[in-house]
C-alpha positions in Angstrom: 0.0 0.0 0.0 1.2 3.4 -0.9 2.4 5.6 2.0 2.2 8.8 0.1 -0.8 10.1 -2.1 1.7 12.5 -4.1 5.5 11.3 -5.0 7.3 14.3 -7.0 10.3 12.4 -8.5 13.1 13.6 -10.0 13.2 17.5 -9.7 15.3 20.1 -8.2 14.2 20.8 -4.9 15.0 24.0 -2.9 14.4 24.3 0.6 16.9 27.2 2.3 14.6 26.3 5.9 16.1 22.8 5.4 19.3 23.7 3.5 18.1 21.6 0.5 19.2 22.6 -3.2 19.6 19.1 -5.6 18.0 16.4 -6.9 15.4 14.6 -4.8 11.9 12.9 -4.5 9.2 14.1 -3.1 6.7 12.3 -0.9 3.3 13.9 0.4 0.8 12.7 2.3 -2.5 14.5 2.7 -1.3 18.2 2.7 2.1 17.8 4.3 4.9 16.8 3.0 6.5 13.1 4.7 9.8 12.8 2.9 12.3 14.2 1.2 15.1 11.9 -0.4 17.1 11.0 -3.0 14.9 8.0 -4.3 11.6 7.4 -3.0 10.4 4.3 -5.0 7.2 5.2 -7.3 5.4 2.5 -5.7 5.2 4.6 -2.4 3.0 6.9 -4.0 -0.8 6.7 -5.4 0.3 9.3 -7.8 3.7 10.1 -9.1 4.5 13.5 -11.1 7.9 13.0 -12.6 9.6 16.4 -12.3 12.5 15.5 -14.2 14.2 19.3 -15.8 11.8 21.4 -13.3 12.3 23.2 -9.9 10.1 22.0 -7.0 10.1 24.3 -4.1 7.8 24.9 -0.8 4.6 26.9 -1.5 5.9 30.9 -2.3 4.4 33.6 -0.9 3.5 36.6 -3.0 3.6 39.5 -0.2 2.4 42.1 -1.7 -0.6 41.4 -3.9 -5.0 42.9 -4.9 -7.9 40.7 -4.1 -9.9 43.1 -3.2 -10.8 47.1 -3.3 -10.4 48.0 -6.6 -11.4 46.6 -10.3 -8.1 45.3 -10.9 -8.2 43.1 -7.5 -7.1 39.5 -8.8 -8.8 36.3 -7.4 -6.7 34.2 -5.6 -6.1 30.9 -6.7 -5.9 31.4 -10.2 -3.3 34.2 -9.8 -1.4 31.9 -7.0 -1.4 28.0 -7.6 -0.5 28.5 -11.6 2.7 30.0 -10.4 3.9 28.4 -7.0 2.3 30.9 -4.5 0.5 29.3 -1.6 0.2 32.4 0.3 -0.5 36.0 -0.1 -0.6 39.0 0.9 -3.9 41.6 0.7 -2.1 45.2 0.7 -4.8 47.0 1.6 -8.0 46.5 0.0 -10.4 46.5 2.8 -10.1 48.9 5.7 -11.7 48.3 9.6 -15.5 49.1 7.7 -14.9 46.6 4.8 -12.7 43.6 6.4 -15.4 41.3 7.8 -17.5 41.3 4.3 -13.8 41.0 2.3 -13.0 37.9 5.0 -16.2 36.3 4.1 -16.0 36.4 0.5 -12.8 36.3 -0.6 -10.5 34.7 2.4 -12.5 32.1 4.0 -13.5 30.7 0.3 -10.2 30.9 -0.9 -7.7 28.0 -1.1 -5.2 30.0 -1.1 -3.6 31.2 2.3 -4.6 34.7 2.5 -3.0 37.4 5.2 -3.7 41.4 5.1 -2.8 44.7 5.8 -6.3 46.5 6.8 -6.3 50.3 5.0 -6.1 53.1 7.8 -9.7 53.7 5.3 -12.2 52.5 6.6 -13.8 51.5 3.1 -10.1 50.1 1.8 -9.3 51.2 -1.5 -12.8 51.4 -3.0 -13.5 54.1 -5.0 -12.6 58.0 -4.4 -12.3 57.3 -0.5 -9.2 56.5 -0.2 -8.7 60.4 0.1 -11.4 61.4 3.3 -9.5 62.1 6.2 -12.2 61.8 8.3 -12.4 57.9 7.3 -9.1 57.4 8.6 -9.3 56.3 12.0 -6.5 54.8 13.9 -8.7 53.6 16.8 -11.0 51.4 15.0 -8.3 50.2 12.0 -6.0 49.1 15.7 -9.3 47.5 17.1 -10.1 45.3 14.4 -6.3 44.5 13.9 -6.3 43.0 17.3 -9.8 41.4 16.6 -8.0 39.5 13.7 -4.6 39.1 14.2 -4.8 35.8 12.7 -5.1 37.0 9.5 -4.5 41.1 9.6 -0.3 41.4 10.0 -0.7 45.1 9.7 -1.0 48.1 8.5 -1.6 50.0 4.8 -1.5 53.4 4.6 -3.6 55.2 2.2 -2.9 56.6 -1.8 -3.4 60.1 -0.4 -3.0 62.7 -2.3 -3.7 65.4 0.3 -0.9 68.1 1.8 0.6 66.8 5.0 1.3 63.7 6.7 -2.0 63.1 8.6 -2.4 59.6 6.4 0.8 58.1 7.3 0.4 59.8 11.2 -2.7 57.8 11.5 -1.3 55.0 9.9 1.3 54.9 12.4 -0.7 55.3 15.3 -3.2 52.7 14.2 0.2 50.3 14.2 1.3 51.5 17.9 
């Protein structure tokens, strides 16, 4: 009986957490990986992917990235998994007003592993908003960091196109 649904054979793995760059075989099980080695016989695994001439490396992570906010916001998986990236990060798309709706439809459906910065704007990035003052608030961008810091790793500051600093001073504050 096969010990591994997935063996990779053949390819060029690198792994700098485990100081791995050559040839090797890959053995997964379920979604975590349970071998690395030079020759792990085909027969261990229900599937086998030769990856003989290819690069096979631990899921990337694409930190600074759209999937919501704006009409050029990309959906996840099929601007990740076609390229390697496992991860992401939103920069800002929904602010402390918009996160819960943005968390609901795009993160919690996705596949993909999705992180954030929440926009000091309270609406994110939608529309002309981006440049109201008055819907930057540190207090409630802070509150809902610490509501979600599972998934919200910070802070975006907004496009603004005003005089001054007040964006970035809120920003700041909101980060405290």
């Amino acid at each position: 009986m096969p010990s591994f649904d997935l063996v990779i054979k053949g390819g060029h793995v690198i792994d700098a957490a485990n100081n791995v760059d050559s040839l090797m075989d890959v053995g997964v099980a379920g979604r975590v990986v349970g071998a690395v080695a030079p020759n792990i016989p085909e027969s261990q695994g229900r599937r086998v992917i030769n990856a003989s001439g290819m690069w096979v490396t631990p899921g990337l992570i694409d930190i600074h990235a759209h999937c919501t906010g704006f009409s050029g916001a990309m959906f996840p998986e099929e601007m990740c998994f076609p390229y390697g990236v496992t991860t992401m990060v939103d920069c800002g798309g929904s602010g402390w007003r918009t996160f819960d709706a943005f968390n609901r439809d795009v993160i919690q459906k996705s596949a993909v592993r999705v992180f954030a910065l929440l926009n000091i704007v309270g609406q994110g990035m939608e529309g002309d908003v981006e440049q109201d003052i008055d819907d930057m608030d540190a207090e409630l961008t802070a509150a809902k960091i610490r509501q979600r810091s599972d998934i919200l790793v910070g802070v975006k500051v907004a496009h603004f196109g005003g005089r001054g600093w007040e964006s970035i001073d809120r920003g700041v504050e909101a980060a405290r």
